[in-house]
C-alpha positions in Angstrom: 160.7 36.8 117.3 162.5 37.1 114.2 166.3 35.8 114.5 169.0 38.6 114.8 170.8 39.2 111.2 173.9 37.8 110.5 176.9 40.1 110.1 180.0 40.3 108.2 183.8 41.3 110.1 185.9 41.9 107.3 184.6 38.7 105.4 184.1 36.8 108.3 180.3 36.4 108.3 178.7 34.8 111.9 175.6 34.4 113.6 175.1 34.8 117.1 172.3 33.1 119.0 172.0 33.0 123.2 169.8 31.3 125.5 169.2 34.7 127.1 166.9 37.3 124.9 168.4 40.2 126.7 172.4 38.9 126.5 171.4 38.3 122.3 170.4 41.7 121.9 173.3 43.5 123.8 175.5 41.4 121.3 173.8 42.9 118.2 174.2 46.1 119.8 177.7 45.6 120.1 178.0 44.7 116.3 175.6 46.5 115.0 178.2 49.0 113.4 179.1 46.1 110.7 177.3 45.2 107.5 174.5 42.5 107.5 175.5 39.3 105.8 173.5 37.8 103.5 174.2 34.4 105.2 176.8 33.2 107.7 179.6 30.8 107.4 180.0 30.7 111.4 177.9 30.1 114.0 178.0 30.6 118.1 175.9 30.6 120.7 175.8 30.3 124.5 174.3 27.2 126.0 173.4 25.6 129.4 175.2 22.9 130.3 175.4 21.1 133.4 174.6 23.8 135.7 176.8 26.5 133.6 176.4 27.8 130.6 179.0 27.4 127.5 180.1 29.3 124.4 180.3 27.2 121.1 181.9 28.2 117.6 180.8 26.2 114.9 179.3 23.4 117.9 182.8 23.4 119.4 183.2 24.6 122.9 185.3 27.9 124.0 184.8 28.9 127.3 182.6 28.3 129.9 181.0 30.6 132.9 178.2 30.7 136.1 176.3 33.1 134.0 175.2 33.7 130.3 176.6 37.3 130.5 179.6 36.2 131.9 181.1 34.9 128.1 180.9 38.5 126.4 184.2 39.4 126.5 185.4 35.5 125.5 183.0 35.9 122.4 184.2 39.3 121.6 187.9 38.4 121.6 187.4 35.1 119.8 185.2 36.7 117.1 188.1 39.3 116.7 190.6 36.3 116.2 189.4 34.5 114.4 188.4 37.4 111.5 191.5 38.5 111.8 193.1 35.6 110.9 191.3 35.2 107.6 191.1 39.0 106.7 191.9 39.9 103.2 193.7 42.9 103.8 196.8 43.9 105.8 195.6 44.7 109.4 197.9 46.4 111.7 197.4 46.2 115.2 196.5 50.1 115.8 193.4 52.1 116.4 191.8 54.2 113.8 189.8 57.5 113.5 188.7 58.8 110.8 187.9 63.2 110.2 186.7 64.9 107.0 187.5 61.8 104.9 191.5 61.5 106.4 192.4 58.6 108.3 194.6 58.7 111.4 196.3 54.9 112.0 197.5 54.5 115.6 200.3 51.7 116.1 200.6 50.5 118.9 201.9 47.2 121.1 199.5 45.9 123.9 199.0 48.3 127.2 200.3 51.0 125.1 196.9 53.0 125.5 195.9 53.2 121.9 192.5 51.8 122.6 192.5 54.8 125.3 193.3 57.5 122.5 190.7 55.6 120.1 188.0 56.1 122.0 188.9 59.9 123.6 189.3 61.1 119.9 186.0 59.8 119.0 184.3 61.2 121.9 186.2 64.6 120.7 184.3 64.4 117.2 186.4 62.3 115.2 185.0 58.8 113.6 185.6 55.1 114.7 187.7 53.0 112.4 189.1 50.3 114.7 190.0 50.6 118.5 192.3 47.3 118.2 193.2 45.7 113.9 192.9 48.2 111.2 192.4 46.7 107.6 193.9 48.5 104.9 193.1 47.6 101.5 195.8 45.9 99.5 195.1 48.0 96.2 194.1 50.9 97.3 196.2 51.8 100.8 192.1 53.2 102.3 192.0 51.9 105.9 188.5 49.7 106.0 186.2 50.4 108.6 186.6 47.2 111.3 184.0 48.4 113.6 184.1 45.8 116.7 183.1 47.1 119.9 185.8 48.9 121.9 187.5 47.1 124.7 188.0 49.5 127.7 190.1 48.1 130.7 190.3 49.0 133.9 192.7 51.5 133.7 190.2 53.6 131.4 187.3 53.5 133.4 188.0 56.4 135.3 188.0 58.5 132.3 185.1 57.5 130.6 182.3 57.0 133.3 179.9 57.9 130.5 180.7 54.8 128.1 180.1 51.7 131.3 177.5 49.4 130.0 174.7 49.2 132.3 172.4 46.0 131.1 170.0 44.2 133.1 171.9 41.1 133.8 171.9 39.2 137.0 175.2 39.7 137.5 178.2 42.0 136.1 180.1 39.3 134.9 179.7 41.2 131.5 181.8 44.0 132.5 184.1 42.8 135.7 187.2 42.8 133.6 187.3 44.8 129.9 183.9 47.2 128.9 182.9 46.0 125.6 181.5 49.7 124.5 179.7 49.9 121.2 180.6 52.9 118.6 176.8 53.6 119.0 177.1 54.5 122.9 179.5 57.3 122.1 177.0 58.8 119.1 174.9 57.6 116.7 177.1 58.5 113.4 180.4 57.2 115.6 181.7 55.0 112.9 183.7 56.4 109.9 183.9 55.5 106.4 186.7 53.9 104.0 189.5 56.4 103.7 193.6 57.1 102.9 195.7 57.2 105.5 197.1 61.6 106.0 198.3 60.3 109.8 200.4 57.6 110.7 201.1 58.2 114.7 203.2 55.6 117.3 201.0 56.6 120.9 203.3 55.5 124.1 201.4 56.4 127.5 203.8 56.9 130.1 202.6 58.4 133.9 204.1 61.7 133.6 205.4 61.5 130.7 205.9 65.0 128.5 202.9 65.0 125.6 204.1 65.8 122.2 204.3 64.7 118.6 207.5 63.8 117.9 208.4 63.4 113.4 209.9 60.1 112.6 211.4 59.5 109.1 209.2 57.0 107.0 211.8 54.4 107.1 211.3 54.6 111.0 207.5 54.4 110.9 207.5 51.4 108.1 209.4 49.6 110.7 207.5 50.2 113.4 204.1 49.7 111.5 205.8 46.2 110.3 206.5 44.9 114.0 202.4 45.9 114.5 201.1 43.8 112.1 199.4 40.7 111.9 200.3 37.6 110.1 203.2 39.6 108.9 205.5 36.3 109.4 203.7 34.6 106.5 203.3 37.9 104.6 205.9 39.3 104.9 206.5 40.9 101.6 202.8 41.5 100.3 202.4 43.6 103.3 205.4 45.2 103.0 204.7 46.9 99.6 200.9 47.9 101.3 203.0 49.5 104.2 205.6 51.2 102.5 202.4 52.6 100.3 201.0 54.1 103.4 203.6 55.5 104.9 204.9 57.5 101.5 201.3 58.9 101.4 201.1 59.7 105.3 203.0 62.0 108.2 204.7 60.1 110.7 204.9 60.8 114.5 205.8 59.8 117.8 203.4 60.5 120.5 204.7 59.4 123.8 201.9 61.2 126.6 201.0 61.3 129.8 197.3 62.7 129.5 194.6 61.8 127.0 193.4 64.9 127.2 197.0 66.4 125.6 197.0 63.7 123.1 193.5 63.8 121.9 194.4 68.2 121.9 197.7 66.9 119.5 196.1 64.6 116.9 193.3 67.6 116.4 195.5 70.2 115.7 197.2 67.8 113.0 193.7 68.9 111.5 194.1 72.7 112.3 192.7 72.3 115.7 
């Protein structure tokens, strides 16, 4: 069987290789939204070892499990890491849509519910950018499309029964704590392409809270968006300029909500319903 293609995450090229046929090609499923690299600089695989099995980067150890399928969600979240430490452009820790070529950036600190709102509005129609860092070009302000697969916890399953993976593993130790859900399992044309920024929108779940977009000035939003994004310690003032860029070009809200439902219903009518 020919090997699985290499891909690239925002310049971070890797090959993944398993002892298990069936755990390699739910992998590639769950990155098949990125480009195929012509080679890869990275390489992991999952092992047996001593009656377990271990996941190596680059020959090193990560993590360790009972079962093959049980390392998914460590791969996934080190992959995502580790490109974006080395990422090229600014990445904010937000979810993205995309809809008729304008981008919607979501800001957002962790348990927040962005990755919630992500994945409601692409099941409502719109385009997957990003469900957790998006990348936006240093020249040109376009958010970058950093498919990865989207990581659903617990607290989401009940509202999208639709999306849990259901692979042929001995075990569920593939899905007993986060879904890893490729764009792919919502629709086939799920991911969106490079685009500028028209929406710039701060999501706050809150049980009962009252649903609504609430206008911020830009100065508030280039604030917030600067507290949401990576490597912003050590960057402070490239990524700065690239922020203030955005939010001059974008509307800026607050969207504390207490049902996805009403969110998902807000963000569309940004787009005349």
């Amino acid at each position: 069987m020919e090997p699985p293609p290499a891909r690239d995450l925002l310049g971070y090229t890797l090959a993944l290789t398993t002892c298990d046929p069936r755990l390699t090609d739910y992998l590639h499923r769950l990155y098949d939204a990125f480009p195929v690299a012509a080679a890869a600089d990275h390489h992991y695989s999952v092992e047996p070892d001593d009656g377990r099995f271990v996941f190596l980067s680059d020959g090193g150890p990560i993590g360790s499990a009972d079962h093959p399928e049980g390392l998914v969600s460590t791969l996934v979240n080190h992959c995502n890491r580790r490109a974006a430490e080395q990422a090229p452009q600014v990445l904010v820790h937000a979810g993205g849509v995309e809809r008729d070529g304008a981008g919607v950036v979501l800001p957002a600190s962790m348990e927040s519910g962005k990755t919630t709102l992500t994945t409601g509005l692409v099941r409502a129609g719109f385009r997957y950018l990003s469900d957790e860092a998006v990348a936006i070009d240093r020249t040109t302000h376009s958010v970058v499309p950093y498919p990865k697969p989207m990581s659903l916890d617990p607290g989401s399953w009940p509202l999208f029964p639709e999306l849990e993976p259901r692979e042929p593993f001995a075990t569920d130790g593939y899905k007993e704590t986060q879904w890893q859900v490729p764009p792919a399992a919502i629709r086939g044309d799920a991911v969106g392409a490079s685009c500028p920024v028209a929406y710039v929108v701060f999501p706050r779940y809150e049980a009962g809270a009252t649903t609504e977009l609430v206008p911020l000035t830009r100065g508030e939003a280039l604030v917030e968006m600067a507290k949401n994004t990576f490597r912003f310690d050590t960057d402070a003032r490239p990524s700065l300029e690239v922020l203030a860029g955005v939010v001059r070009g974008a509307e800026v809200y607050r969207l504390p909500n207490g049902s996805l439902d009403e969110a998902v219903a807000c963000i569309t009518e940004l787009f005349g319903g």
